[in-house]
LOSE-367019 format. One line per 3 residues: their letters; for each residue x, y, z of N, C-alpha, C, O. Coordinates in Angstrom, 2 decimals. Example, Ala and Ser with C-alpha at 12.3 -4.5 7.8 and 13.67 -1.06 7.14 Angstrom:
! residues 2
AS) 13.19,-5.69,7.80,12.30,-4.50,7.80,13.20,-3.30,7.80,14.24,-3.32,8.46 ~ 12.85,-2.25,7.08,13.67,-1.06,7.14,12.90,0.03,7.87,13.41,1.14,8.04
END
This chain:
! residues 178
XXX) 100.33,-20.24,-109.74,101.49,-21.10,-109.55,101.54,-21.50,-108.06,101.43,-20.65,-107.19 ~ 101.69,-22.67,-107.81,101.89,-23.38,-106.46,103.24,-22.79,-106.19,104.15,-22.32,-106.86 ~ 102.81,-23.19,-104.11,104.17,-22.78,-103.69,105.51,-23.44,-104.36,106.51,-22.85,-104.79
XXX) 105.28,-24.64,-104.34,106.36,-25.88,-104.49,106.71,-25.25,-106.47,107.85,-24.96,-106.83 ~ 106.06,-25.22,-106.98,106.34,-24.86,-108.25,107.19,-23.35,-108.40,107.94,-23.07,-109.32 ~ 106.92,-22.69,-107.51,107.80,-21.00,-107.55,109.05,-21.51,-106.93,110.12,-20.96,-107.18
XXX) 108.97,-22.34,-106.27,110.35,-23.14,-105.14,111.37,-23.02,-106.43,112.20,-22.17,-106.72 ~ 110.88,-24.45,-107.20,111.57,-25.15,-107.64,112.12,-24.01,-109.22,113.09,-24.36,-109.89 ~ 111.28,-22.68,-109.58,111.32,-22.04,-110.28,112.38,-21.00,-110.33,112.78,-20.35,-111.30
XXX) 112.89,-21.00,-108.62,113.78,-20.23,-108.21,115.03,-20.80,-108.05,116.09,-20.32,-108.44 ~ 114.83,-22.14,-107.30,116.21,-22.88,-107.98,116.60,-22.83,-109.27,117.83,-22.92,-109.39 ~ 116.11,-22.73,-110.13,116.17,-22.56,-111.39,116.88,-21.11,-112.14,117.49,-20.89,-113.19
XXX) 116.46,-20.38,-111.09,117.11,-18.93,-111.18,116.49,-17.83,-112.05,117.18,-16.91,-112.49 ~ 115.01,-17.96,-112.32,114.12,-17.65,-112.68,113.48,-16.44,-111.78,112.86,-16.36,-110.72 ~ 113.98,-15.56,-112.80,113.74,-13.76,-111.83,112.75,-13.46,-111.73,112.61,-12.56,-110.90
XXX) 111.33,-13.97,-112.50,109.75,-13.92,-112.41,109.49,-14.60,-111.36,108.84,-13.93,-110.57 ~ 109.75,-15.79,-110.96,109.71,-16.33,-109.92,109.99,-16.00,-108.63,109.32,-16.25,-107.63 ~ 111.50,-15.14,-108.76,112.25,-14.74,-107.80,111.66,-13.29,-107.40,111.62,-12.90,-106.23
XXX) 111.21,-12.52,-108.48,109.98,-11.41,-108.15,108.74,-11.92,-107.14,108.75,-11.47,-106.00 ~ 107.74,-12.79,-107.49,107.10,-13.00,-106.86,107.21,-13.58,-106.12,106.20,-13.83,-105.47 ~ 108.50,-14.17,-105.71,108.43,-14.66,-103.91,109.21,-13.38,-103.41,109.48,-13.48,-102.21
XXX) 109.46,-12.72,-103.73,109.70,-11.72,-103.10,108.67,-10.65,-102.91,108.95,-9.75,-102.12 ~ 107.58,-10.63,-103.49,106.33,-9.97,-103.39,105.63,-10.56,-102.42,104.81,-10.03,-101.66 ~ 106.06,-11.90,-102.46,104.43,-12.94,-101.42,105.24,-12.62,-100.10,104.55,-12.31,-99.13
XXX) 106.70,-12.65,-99.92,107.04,-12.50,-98.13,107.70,-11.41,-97.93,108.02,-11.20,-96.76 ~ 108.13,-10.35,-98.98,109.23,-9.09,-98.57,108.23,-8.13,-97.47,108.77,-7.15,-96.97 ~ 106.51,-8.50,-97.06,106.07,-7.35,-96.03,106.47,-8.31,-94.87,106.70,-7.65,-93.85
XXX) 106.66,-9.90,-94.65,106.66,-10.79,-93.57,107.84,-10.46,-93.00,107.85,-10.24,-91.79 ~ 109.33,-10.34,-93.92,110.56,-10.70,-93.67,111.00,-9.05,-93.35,111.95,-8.68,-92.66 ~ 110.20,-8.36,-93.93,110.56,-7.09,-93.30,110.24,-6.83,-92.03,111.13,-6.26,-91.39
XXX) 109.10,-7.11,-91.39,108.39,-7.34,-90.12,109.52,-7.87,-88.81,109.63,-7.66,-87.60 ~ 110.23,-8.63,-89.82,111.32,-9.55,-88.76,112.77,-8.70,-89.15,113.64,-8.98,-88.33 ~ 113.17,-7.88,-90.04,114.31,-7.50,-90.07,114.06,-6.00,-89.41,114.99,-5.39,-88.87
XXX) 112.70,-5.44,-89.49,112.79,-3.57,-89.18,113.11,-4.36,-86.84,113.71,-3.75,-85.96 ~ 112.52,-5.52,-86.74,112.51,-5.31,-84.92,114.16,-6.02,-85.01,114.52,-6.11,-83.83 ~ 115.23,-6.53,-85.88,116.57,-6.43,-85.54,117.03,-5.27,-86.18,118.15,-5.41,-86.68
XXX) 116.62,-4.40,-86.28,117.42,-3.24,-86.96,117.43,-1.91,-86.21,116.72,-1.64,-85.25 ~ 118.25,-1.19,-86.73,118.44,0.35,-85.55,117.04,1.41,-86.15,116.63,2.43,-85.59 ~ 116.59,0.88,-87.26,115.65,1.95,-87.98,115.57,1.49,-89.47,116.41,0.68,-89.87
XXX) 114.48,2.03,-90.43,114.20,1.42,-91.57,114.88,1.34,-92.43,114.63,0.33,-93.10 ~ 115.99,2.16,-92.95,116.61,2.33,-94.01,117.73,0.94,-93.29,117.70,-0.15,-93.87 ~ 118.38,1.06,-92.41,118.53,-0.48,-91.94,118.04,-1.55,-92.23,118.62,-2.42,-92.89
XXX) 117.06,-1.63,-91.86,115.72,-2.63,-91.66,115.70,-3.33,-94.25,115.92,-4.41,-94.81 ~ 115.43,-2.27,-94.63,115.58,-2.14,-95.60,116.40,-3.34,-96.52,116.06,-4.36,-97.13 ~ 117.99,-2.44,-96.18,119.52,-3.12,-96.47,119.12,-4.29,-96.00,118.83,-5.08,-96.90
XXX) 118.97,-4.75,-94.79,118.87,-6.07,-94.34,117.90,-6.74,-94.86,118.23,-7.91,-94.65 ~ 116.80,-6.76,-95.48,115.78,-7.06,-96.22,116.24,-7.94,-97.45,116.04,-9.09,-97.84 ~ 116.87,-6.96,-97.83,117.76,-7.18,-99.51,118.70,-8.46,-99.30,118.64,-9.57,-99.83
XXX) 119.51,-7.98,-98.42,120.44,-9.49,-98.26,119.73,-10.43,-97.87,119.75,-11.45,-98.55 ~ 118.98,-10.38,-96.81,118.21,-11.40,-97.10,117.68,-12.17,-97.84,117.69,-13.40,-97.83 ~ 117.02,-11.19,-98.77,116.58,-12.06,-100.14,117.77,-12.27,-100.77,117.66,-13.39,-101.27
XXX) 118.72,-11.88,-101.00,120.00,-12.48,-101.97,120.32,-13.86,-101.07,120.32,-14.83,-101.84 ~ 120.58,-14.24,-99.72,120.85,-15.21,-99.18,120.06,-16.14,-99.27,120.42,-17.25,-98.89 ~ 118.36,-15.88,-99.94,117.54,-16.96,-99.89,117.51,-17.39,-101.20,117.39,-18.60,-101.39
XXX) 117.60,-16.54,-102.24,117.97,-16.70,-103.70,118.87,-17.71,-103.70,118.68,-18.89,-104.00 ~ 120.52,-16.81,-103.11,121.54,-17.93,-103.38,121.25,-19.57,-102.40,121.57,-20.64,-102.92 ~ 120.76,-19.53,-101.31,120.49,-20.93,-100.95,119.11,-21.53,-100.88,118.83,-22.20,-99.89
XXX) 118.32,-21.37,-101.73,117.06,-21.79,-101.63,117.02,-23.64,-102.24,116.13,-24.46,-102.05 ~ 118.49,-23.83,-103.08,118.46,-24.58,-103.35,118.59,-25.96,-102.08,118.49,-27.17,-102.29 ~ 118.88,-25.12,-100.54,118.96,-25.99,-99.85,117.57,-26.15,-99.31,117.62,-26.37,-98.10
XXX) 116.76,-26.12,-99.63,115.21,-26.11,-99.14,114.60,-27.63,-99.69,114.05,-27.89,-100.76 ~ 114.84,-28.30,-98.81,114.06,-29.94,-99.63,112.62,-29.99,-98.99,112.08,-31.06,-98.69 ~ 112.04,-28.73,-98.80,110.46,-29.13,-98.81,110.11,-30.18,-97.54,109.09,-30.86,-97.46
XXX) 111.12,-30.15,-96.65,110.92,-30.60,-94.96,110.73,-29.50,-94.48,111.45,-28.54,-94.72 ~ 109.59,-29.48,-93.62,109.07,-28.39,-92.74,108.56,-27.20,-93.47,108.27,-27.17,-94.67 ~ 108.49,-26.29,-92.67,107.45,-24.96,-93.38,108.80,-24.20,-93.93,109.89,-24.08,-93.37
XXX) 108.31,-23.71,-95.33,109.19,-22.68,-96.38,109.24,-21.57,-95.33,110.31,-21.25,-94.81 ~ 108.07,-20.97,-95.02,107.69,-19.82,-94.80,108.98,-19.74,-93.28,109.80,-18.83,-93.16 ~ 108.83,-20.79,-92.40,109.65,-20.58,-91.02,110.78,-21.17,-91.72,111.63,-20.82,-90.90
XXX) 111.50,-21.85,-92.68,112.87,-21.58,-93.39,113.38,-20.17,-93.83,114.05,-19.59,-92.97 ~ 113.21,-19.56,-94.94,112.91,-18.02,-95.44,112.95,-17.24,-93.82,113.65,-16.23,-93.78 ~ 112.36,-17.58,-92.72,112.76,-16.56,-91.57,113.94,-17.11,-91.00,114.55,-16.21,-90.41
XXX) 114.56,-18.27,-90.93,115.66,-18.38,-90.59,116.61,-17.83,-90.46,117.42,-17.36,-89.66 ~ 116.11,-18.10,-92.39,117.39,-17.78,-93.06,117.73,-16.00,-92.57,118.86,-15.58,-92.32 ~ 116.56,-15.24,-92.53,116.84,-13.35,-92.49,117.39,-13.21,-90.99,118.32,-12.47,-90.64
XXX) 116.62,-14.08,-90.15,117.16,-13.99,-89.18,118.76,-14.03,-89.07,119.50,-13.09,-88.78 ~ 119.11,-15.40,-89.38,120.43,-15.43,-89.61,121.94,-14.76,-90.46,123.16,-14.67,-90.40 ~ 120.97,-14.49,-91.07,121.62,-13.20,-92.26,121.80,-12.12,-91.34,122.97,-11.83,-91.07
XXX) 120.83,-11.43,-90.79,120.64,-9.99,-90.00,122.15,-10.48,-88.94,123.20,-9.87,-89.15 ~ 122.13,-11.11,-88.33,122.84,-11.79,-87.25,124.29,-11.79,-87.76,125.31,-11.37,-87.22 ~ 124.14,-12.25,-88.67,125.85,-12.56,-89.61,126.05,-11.38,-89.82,126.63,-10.89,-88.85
XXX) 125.88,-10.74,-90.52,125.89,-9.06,-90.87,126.55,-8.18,-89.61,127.44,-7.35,-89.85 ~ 126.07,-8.40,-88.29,126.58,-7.71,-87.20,127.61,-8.64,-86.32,128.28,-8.29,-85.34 ~ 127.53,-9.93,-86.95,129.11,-10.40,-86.26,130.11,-10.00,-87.19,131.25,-9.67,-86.88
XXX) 129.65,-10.04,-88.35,130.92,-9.36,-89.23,131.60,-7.91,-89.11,132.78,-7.58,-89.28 ~ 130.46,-7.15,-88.73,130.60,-5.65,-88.07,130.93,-5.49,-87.26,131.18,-4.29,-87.13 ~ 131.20,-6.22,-86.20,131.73,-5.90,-84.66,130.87,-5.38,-84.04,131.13,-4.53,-83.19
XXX) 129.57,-5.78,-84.33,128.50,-4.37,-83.28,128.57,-5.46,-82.02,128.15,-4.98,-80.97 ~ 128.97,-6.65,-81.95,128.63,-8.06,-80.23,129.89,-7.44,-79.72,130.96,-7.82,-80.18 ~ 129.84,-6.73,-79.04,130.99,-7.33,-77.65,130.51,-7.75,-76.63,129.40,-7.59,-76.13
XXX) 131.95,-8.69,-76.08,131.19,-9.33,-75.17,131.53,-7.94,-73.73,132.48,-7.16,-73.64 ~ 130.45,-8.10,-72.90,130.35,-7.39,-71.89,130.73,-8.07,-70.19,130.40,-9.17,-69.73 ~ 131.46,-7.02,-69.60,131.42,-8.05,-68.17,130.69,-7.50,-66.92,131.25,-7.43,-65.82
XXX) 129.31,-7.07,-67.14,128.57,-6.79,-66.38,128.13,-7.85,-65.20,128.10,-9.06,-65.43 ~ 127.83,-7.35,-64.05,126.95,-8.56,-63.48,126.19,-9.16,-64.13,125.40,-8.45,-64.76 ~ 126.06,-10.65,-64.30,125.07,-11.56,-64.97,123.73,-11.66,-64.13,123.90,-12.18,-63.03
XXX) 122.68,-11.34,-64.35,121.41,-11.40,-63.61,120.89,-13.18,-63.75,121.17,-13.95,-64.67 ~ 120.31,-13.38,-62.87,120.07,-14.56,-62.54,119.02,-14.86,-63.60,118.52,-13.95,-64.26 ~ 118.68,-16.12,-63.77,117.48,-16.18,-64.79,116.07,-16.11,-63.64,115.07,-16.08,-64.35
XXX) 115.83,-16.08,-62.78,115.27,-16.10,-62.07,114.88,-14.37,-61.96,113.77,-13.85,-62.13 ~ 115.70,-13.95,-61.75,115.55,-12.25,-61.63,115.27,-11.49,-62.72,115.73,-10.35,-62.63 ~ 114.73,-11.69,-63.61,114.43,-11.61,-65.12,113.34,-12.28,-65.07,113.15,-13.49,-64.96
XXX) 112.09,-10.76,-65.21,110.71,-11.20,-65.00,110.33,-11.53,-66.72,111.21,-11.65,-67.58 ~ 108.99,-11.64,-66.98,108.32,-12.07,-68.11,108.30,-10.83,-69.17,108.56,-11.19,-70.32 ~ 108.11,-9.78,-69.04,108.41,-8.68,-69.94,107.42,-8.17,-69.71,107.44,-7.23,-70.50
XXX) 106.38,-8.09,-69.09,105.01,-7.74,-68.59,104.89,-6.04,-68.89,103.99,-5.51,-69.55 ~ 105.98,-5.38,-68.23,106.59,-4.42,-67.71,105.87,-3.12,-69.51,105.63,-1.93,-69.69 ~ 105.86,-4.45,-70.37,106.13,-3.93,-71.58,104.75,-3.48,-72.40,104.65,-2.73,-73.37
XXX) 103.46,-4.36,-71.49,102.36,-4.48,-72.19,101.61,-3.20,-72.08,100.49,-3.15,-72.58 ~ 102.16,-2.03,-71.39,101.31,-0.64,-71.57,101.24,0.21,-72.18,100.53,1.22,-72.19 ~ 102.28,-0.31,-72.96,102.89,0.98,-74.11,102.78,0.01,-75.47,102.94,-1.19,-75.69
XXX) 102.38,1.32,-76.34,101.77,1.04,-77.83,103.08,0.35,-78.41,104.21,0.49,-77.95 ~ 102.74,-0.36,-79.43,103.56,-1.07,-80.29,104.65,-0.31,-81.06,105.85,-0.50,-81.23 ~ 103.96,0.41,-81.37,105.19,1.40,-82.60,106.02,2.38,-81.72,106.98,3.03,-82.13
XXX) 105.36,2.42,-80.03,107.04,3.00,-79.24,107.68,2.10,-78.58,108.77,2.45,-78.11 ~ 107.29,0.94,-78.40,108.19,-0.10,-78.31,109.03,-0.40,-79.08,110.24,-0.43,-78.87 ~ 108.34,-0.70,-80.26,109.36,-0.91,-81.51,111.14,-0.02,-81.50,112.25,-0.54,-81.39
XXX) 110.69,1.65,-81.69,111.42,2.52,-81.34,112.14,2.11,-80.25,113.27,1.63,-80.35 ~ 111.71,2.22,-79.49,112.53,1.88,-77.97,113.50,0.78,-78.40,114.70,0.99,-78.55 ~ 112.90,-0.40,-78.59,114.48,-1.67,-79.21,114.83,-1.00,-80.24,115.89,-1.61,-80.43
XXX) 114.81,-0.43,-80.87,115.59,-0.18,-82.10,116.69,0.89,-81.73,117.80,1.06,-82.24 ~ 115.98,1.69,-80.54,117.22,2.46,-79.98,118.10,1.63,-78.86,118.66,2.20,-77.93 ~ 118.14,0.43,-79.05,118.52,-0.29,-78.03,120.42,-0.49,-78.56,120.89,-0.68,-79.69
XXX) 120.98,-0.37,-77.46,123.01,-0.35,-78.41,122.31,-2.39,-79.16,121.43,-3.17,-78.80 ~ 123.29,-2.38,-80.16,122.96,-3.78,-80.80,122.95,-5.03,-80.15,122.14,-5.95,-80.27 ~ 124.21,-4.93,-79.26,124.03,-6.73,-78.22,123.17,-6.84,-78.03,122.57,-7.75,-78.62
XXX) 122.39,-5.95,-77.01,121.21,-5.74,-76.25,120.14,-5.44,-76.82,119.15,-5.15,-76.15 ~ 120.12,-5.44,-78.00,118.65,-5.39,-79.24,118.51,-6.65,-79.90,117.45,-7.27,-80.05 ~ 119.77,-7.02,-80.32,119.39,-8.50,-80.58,119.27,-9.61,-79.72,118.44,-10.51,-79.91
XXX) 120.08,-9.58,-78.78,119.71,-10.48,-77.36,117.94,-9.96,-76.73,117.55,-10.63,-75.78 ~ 117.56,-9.50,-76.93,116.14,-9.24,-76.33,115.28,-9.16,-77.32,114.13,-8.99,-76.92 ~ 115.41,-9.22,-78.63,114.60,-9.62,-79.83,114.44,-11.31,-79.93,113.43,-11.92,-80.28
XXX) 115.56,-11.80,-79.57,116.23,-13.15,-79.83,115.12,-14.06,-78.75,114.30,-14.95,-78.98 ~ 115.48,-13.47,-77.69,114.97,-14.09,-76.59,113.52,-13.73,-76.08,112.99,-14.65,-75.47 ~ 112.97,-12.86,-76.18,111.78,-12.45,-75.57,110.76,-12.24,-76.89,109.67,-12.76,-76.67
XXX) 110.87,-11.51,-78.40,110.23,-11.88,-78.91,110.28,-13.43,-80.41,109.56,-13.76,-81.36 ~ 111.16,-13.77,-79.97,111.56,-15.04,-80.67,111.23,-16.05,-80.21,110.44,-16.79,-80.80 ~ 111.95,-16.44,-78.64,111.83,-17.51,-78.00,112.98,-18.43,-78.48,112.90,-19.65,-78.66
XXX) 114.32,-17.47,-78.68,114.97,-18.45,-78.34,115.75,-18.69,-76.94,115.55,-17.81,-76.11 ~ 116.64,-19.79,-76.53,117.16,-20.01,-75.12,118.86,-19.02,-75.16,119.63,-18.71,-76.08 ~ 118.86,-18.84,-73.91,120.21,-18.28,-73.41,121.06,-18.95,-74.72,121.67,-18.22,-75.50
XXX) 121.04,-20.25,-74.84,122.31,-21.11,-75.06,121.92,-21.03,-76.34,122.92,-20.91,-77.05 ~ 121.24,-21.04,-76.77,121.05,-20.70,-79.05,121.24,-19.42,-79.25,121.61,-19.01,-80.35 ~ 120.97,-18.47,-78.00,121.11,-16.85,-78.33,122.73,-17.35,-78.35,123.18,-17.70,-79.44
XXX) 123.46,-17.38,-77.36,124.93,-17.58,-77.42,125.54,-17.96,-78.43,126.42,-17.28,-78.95 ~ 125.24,-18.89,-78.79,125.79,-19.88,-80.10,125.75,-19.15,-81.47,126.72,-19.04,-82.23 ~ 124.23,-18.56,-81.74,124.06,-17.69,-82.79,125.11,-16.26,-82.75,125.81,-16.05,-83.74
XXX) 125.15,-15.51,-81.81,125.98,-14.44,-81.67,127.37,-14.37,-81.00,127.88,-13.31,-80.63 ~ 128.10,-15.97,-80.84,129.13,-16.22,-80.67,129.54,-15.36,-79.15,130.54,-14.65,-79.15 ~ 128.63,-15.51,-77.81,128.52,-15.40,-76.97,128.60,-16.55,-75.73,128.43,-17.77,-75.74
XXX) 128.88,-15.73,-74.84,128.69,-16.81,-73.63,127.08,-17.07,-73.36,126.38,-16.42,-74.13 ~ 126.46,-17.80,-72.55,125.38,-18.09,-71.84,125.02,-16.60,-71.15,124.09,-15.82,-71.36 ~ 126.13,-16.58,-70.27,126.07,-15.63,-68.66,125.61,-14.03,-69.70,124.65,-13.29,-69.48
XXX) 126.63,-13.88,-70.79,126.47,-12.45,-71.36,125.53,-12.47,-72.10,125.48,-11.31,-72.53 ~ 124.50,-13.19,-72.67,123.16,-13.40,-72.74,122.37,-12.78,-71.93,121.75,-11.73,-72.13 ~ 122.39,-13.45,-70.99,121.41,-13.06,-69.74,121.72,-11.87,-69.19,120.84,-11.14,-68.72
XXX) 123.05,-11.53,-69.20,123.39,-9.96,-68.99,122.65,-8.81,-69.86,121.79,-7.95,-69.65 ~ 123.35,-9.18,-70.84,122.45,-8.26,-72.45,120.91,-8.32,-71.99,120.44,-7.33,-71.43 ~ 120.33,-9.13,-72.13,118.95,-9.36,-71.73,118.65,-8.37,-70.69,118.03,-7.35,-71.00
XXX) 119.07,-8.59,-69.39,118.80,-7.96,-68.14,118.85,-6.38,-68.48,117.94,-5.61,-68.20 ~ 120.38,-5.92,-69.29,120.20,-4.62,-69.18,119.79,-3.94,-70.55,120.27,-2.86,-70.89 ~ 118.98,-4.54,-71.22,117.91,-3.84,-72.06,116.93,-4.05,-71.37,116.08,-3.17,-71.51
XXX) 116.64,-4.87,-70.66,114.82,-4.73,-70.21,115.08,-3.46,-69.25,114.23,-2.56,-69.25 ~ 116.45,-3.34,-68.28,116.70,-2.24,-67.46,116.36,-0.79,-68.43,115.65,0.10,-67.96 ~ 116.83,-0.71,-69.55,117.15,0.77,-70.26,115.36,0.60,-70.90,114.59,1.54,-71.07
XXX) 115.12,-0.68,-71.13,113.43,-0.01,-71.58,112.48,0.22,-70.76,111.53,0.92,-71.09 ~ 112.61,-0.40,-69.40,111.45,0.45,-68.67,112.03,1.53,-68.17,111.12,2.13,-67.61 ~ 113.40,2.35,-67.99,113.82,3.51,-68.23,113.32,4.11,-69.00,113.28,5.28,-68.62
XXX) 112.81,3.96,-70.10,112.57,4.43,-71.39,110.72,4.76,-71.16,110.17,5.86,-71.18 ~ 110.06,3.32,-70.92,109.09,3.67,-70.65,108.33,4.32,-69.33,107.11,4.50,-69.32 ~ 109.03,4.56,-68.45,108.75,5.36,-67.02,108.86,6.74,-67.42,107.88,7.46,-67.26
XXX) 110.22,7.35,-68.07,110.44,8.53,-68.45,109.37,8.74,-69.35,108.72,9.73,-68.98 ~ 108.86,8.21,-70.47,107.09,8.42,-71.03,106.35,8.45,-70.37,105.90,9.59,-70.52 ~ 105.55,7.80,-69.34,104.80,7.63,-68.48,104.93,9.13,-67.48,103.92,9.77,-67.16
XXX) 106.18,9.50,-67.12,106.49,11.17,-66.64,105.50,11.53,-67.07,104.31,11.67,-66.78 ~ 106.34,11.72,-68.00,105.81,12.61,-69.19,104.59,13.17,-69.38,104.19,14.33,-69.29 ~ 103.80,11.63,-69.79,102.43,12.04,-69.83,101.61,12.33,-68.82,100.62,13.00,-69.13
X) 101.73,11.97,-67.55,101.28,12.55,-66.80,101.05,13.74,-66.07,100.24,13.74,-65.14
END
């Protein structure tokens, strides 16, 4: 079965259908919900709604642009909604770090993947999703804001002081092993 044919199979509301698109992307969309989440059984829950949010709006999918970067939108945005509804965003009134003073993440490339991972996931939530958002997403100050019903400035704050608490994180390893 073609992509476009399972599409249109699921608008339809067709649970064979709705099985196997959930077989072809639930390892992709998990990939993107376990790095916004505190840990897997999280990661999980958020998975699920996801797919219920793509179920219930798939019918808005008119086959402009890629399914595959729609379907991440959408989890993205789901994961996101989920914690404005929860209250995990406050806004913070820390010093705002300049965008300028906010290096490239470099800081990050010495340490293995799966304690990084850990490390954001132990990150408090502003500051896990503002540095998921922005550094492995690529989105701007001003779409991080908008999406998490933030200012600009507390963007760049959040940002600043998770990259602060993860090379905390990774120096105290680096101790360690040495």
């Amino acid at each position: 079965m073609s992509l476009k044919e399972l599409i249109h199979n699921c608008k339809r509301g067709d649970r064979k259908a709705q099985e196997q698109l959930y077989k072809n992307y639930a390892q992709l969309l998990f990939g993107i919900c376990l790095k916004y989440s505190r840990n897997k059984t999280e990661a999980e829950d958020n998975l699920h709604d996801s797919f219920m949010t793509i179920y219930e709006k798939i019918g808005q999918y008119k086959f402009k642009g890629s399914f595959e970067g729609w379907i991440k939108r959408v989890t993205v945005n789901t994961v996101l909604q989920k914690y404005r509804k929860e209250e995990y965003l406050k806004v913070v009134t820390e010093n705002v770090a300049e965008e300028s003073e906010i290096d490239s993440g470099s800081e990050f490339l010495d340490i293995e993947l799966p304690t990084l991972l850990r490390y954001i996931q132990e990150l408090p939530n502003k500051y896990r999703l503002t540095f998921n958002m922005y550094v492995l997403d690529g989105f701007t100050h001003k779409e991080i804001s908008e999406k998490l019903g933030t200012s600009e400035g507390t963007s760049k704050s959040n940002l600043a002081r998770a990259r602060v608490i993860l090379k905390e994180k990774i120096k105290k390893k680096n101790i360690n092993i040495a």
